[in-house]
C-alpha positions as CSV (number, residue, x, y, z in Angstrom):
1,X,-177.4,158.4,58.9
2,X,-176.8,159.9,55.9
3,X,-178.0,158.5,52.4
4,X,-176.1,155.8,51.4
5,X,-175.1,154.1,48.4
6,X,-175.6,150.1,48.2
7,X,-174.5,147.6,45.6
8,X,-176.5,144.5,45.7
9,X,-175.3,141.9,43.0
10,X,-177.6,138.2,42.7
11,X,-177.5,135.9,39.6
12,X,-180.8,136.9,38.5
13,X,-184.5,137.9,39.2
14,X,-186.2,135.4,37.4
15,X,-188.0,131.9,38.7
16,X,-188.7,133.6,42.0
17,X,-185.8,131.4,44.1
18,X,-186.0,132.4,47.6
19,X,-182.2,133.9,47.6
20,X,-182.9,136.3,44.8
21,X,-186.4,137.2,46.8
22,X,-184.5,138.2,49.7
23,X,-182.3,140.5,47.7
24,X,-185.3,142.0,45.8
25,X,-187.1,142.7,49.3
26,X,-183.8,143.9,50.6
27,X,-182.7,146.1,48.2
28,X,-186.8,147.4,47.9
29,X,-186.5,148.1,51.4
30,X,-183.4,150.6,51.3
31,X,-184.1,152.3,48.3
32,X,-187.8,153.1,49.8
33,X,-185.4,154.0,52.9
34,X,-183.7,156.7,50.7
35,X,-180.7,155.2,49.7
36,X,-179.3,154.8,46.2
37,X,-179.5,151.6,45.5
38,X,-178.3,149.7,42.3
39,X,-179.2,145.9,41.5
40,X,-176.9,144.1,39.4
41,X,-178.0,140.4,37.9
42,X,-176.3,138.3,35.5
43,X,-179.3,138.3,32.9
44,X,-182.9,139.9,32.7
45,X,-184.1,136.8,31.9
46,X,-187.9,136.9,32.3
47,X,-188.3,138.7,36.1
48,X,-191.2,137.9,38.4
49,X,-189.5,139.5,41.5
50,X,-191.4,142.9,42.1
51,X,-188.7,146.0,43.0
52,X,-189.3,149.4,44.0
53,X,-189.0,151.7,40.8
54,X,-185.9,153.3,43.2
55,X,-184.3,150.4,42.8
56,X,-181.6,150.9,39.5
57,X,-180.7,147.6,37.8
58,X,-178.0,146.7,36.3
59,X,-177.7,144.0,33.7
60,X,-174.5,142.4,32.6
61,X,-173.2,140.9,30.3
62,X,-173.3,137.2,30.0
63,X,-170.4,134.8,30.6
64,X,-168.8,134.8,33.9
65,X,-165.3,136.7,32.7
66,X,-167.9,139.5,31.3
67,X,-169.9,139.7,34.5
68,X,-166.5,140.2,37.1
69,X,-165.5,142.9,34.5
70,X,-168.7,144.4,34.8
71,X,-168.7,144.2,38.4
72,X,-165.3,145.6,38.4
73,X,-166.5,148.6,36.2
74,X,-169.2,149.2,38.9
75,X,-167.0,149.1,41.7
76,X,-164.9,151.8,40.1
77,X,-167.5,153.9,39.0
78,X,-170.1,154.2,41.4
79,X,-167.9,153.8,44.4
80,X,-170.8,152.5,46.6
81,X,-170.5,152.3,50.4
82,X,-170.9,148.3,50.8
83,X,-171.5,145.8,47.6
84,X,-173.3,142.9,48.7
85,X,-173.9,139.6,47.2
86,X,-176.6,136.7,47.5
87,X,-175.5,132.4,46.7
88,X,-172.0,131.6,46.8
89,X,-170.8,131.9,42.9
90,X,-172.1,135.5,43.4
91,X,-169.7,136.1,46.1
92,X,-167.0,134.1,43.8
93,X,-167.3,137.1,41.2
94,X,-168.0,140.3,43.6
95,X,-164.8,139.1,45.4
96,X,-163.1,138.7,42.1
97,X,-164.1,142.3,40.6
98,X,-162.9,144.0,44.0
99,X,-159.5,142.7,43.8
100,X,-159.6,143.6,40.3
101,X,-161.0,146.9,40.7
102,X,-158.3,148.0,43.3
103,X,-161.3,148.8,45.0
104,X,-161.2,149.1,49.1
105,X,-165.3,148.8,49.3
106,X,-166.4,146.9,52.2
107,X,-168.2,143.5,51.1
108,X,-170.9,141.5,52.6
109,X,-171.6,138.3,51.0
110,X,-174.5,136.0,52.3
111,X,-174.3,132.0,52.1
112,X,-178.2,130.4,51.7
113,X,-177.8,126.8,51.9
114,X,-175.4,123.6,53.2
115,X,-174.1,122.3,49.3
116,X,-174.1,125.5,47.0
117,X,-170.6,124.2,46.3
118,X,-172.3,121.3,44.5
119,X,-173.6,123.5,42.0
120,X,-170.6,124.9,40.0
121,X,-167.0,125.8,39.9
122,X,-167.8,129.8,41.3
123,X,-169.9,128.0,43.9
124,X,-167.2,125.3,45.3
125,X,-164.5,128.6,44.9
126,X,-166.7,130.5,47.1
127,X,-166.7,127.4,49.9
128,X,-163.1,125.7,49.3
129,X,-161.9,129.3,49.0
130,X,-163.1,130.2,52.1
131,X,-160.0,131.2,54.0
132,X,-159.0,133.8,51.2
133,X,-162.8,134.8,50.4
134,X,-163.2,135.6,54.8
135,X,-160.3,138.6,54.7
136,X,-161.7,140.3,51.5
137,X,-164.8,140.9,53.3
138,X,-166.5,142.7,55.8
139,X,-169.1,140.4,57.1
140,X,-170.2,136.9,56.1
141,X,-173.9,136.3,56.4
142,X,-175.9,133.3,56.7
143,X,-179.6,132.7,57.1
144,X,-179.3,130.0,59.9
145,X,-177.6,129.4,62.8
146,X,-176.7,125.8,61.7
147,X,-175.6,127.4,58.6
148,X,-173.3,130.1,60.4
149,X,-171.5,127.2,62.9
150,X,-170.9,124.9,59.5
151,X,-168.9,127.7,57.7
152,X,-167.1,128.5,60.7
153,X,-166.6,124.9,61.7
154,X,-166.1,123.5,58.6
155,X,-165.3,125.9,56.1
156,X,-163.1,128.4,57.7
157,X,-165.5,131.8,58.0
158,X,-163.9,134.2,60.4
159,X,-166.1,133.6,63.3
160,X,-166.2,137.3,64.4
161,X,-167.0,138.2,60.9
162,X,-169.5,135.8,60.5
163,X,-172.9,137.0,61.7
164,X,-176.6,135.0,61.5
165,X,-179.3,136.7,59.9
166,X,-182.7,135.0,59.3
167,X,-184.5,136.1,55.7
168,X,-187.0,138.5,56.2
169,X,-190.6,137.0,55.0
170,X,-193.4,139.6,53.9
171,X,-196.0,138.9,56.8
172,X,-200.0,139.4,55.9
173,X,-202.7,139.4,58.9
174,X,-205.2,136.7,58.8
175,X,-208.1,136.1,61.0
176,X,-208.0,132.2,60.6
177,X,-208.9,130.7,63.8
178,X,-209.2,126.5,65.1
179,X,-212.6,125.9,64.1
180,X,-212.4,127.8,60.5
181,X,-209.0,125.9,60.2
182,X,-210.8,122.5,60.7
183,X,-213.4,123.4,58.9
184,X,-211.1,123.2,55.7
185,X,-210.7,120.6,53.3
186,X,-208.2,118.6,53.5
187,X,-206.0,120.1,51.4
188,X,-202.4,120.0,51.4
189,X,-200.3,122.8,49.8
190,X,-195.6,122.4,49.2
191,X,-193.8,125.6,47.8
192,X,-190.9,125.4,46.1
193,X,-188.3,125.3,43.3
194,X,-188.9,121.4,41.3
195,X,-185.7,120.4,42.0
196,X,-184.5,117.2,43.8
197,X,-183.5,119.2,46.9
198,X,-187.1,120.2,47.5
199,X,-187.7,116.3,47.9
200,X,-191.3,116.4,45.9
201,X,-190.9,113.2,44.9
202,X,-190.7,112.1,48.3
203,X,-193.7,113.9,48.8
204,X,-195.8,112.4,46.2
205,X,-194.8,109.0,47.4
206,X,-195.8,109.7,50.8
207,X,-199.2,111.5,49.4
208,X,-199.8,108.0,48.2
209,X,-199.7,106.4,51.2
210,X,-202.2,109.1,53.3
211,X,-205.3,107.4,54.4
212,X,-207.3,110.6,55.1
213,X,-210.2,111.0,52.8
214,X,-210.6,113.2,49.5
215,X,-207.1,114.7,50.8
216,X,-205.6,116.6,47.8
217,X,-202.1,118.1,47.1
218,X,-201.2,121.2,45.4
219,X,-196.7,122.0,44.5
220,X,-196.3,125.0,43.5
221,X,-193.3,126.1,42.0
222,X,-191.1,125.6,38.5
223,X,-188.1,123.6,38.0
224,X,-185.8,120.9,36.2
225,X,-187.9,117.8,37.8
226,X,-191.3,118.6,36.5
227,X,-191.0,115.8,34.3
228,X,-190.0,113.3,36.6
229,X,-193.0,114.6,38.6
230,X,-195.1,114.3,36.4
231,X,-194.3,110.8,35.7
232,X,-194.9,110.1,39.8
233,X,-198.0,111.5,39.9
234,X,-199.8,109.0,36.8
235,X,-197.6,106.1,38.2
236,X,-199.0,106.2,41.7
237,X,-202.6,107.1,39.8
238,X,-202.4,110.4,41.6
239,X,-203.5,112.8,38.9
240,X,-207.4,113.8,40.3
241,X,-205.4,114.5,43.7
242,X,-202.2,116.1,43.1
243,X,-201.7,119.1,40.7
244,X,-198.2,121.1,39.8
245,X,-199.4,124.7,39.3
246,X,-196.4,126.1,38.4
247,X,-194.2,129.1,40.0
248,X,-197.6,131.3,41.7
249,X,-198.4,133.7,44.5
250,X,-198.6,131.0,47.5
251,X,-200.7,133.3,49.5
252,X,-204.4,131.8,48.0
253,X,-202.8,128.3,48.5
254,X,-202.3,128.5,52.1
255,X,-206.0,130.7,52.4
256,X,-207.6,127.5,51.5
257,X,-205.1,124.7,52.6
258,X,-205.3,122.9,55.9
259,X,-201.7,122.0,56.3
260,X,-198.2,122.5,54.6
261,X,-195.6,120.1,53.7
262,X,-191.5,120.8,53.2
263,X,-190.7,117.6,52.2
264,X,-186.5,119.2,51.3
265,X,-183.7,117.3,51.6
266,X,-181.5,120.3,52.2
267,X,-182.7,123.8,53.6
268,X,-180.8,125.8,55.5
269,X,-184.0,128.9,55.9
270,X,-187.0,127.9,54.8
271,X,-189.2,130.7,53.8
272,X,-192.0,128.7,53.0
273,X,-192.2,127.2,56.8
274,X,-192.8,131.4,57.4
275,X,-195.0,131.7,55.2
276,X,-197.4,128.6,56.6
277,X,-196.9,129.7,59.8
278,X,-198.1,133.3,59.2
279,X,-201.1,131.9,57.3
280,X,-201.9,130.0,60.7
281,X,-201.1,126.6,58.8
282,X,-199.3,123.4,60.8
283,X,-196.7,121.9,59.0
284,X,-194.8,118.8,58.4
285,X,-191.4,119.5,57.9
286,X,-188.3,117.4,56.9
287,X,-185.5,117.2,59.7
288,X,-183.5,119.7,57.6
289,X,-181.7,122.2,59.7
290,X,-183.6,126.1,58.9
291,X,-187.3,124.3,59.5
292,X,-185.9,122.9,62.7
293,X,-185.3,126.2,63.5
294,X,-187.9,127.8,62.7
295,X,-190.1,125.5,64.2
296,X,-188.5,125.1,67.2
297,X,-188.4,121.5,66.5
298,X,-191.7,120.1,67.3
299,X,-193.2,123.2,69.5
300,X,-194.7,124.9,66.0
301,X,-195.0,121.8,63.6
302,X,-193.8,118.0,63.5
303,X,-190.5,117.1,62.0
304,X,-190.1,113.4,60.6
305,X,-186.4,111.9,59.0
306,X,-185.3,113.5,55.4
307,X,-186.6,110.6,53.3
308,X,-189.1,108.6,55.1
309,X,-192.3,108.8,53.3
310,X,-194.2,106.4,55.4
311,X,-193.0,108.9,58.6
312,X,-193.7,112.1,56.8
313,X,-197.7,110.0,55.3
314,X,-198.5,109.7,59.2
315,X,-197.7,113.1,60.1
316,X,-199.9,114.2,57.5
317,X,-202.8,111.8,58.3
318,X,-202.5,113.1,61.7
319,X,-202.2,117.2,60.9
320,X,-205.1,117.0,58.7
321,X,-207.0,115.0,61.9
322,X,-206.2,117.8,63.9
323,X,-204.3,120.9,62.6
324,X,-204.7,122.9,66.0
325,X,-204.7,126.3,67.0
326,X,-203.1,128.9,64.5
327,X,-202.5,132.0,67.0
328,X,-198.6,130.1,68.6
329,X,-198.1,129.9,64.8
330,X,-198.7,133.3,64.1
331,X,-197.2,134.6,66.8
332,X,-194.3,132.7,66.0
333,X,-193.8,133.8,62.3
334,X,-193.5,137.4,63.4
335,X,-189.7,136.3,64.9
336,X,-189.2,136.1,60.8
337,X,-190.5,139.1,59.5
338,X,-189.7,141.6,56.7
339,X,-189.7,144.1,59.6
340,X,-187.1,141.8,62.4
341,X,-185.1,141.2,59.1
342,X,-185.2,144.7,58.0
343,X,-184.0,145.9,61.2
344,X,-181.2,143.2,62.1
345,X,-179.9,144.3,58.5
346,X,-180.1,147.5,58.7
347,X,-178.0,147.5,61.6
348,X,-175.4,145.4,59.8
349,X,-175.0,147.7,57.2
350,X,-175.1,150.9,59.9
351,X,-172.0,149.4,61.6
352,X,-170.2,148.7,58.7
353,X,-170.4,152.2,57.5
354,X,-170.1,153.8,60.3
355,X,-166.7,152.0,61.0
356,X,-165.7,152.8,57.2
C-alpha cells in the first residue's frame, strides 16, 4: 500500500510500563516500514523507551483539557489515516478531540488490563462509556482473549468491532538447553511495575517460605510500593536473598536465572511470561487470565490461586528442583512475537484503510 500516515497517542514514555512499550515497538515498527508516523504523549517526563529517530513526537501540554485540545489540533492538522490510542484514559481524550475536531479519522483504541477504570475518572469514562466510546471507533483492541469477551460481555464493545491482538514481545535466540538450565543457581528473577497489582509482596512472602537452598530473588522494576517492599524484605530477614534493582533491561536477569515468577493479581497480557519463555525459563504464574493464556495453563508453566503464597512457595521449590526442557518454551514464545504481532497489526490497520 501506499505510505501512510499514523497517529499513535499513549500517556507517556517514561517508567517503561508494558502499554507504552507496545506503542513504542509499534509505532518503531511502521515508521521503519515507511510510514509517517507521529507519537503524541502527555509529558516527556524522563523516557527510557527507545523509538526509531522516524518516529515524530509530539509533547502536549499538561492537564487533561490541554492535552484533548492538543489532540484536537492534531487531528485537524495532520489529517492522519488512523489515530490510535494505548490504556483507557487515552482513549477517553483521543475520542474526546475527534468529536471536537469535527474530524471523520478512523480510531483504534486498545484496552490492556481488567480494572483500568479503577485508576481515574478518563479511565472509568473510557469503560462506563463504553456504548458511546464503541461507535466513535473503528476497532477496539485488546491484548487477550479473556480481555476481548469481558468488554463485550460486560462492558458493551461492539463484538464485530472488537478484535484480539496479543502484544508483540522483541524475541532474542538463545542456546540454553536442560542440562545448562539445571546447572544454574537457583536464582529466581519477577519483572514488573512495584505496584500492588504485580502482587510482590505476595511474592516476598512466599520467597520466605521456599525450602530450596541458597535460592535468591531478584524484582526488577520501579513503582509506588518500593517502600512497602522494602519493609517486607528486612521484616521476613530477607535482605542477603532478595534484591529490588530497579526499572533494568531483564534480558541478563533471565540469562542467569533458573525460573521466573508473576506473582500479579491482575494481568490481562503478560509480557514478562514472553519474555521467560523466550529465555527458555519455566515459570510460576498467578491464575490471572493473559499468563493462563500464554501458558496454556499448565502445558508451558504451573499456575497456582492469585494470593496463595504457600501454593505459589511449592511451585517454586519444585521448578527450581526441576526446571525442564527449555525448547516447548521457546517454541512457544514465538506465537508472541514482535513479528506475529507486527503482522496481525499490520493487517488491522491495512483493512481499516483500505475500507476508508
Amino acid at each position: 500500500m501506499a505510505k501512510r500516515k499514523f497517529l499513535f497517542y499513549t500517556r507517556s514514555l517514561a517508567g517503561g510500563g508494558g502499554a507504552e512499550r507496545v506503542w513504542a515497538l509499534l509505532a518503531s515498527h511502521f515508521a521503519s516500514q515507511g510510514d509517517e508516523v507521529i507519537l503524541a504523549v502527555d509529558g516527556s517526563g524522563d523516557d527510557t523507551t527507545p523509538l526509531d529517530p522516524a518516529v515524530r513526537v509530539e509533547i502536549l501540554r499538561p492537564g487533561n483539557r490541554a492535552n484533548v485540545l492538543d489532540l484536537a489540533r492534531l487531528l485537524r492538522r495532520l489529517k492522519p489515516d488512523v489515530a490510535l490510542s494505548a490504556l483507557s484514559g487515552s482513549a477517553t481524550k483521543l475520542a474526546l478531540a475527534k468529536v471536537i475536531s469535527g474530524s471523520r479519522v478512523p480510531l483504534v483504541v486498545s484496552f490492556h488490563g481488567f480494572e483500568e477504570y479503577r485508576t481515574g475518572k478518563l479511565s472509568a469514562a473510557a469503560y462506563y462509556g463504553m456504548p458511546v466510546l464503541t461507535k466513535l471507533c473503528s476497532r477496539i483492541v485488546c491484548v487477550s482473549e479473556t480481555l476481548k469477551m469481558v468488554m463485550i460481555d460486560r462492558w458493551g464493545a461492539e463484538a464485530g468491532k472488537t478484535v484480539r491482538i496479543y502484544n508483540p514481545v522483541p524475541i532474542t535466540e538463545t542456546d540454553i538447553n536442560a542440562a545448562s538450565l539445571t546447572a544454574r543457581p537457583p536464582s529466581i528473577v519477577a519483572v514488573g511495575r512495584l505496584s500492588r497489582e504485580k502482587g510482590f509482596d505476595d511474592l516476598i512472602t512466599a520467597f520466605a517460605l521456599v525450602a530450596t537452598h541458597h535460592a535468591t530473588l531478584t524484582i526488577a522494576g520501579e513503582g509506588p510500593e518500593r517502600g512497602a517492599l522494602e519493609t517486607l524484605i528486612r521484616e521476613n530477614k530477607l535482605e542477603e536473598r532478595v534484591q529490588l534493582v530497579g526499572y533494568t533491561d531483564p534480558g541478563p536477569l533471565y540469562a542467569q536465572a533458573r525460573l521466573c515468577v508473576i506473582p500479579s493479581r491482575t494481568e490481562a497480557f503478560g509480557m514478562v511470561a514472553v519474555e521467560a519463555l523466550a529465555a527458555g525459563l519455566p515459570v510460576v504464574a498467578t491464575a490471572c487470565a493473559g499468563p493462563r493464556e500464554i501458558l496454556a495453563g499448565d502445558r508451558f508453566g504451573k499456575i497456582v490461586p492469585i494470593g496463595d503464597t504457600q501454593a505459589m512457595a511449592r511451585a517454586i521449590d519444585a521448578t527450581l528442583a526441576d526446571p525442564g526442557d527449555p525448547a516447548p518454551r521457546i517454541g512457544r514464545a514465538k506465537l508472541f512475537s514482535s513479528d506475529a504481532g507486527f503482522a496481525a497489526w499490520q493487517s488491522l490497520l491495512d483493512d481499516i484503510v483500505r475500507k476508508g
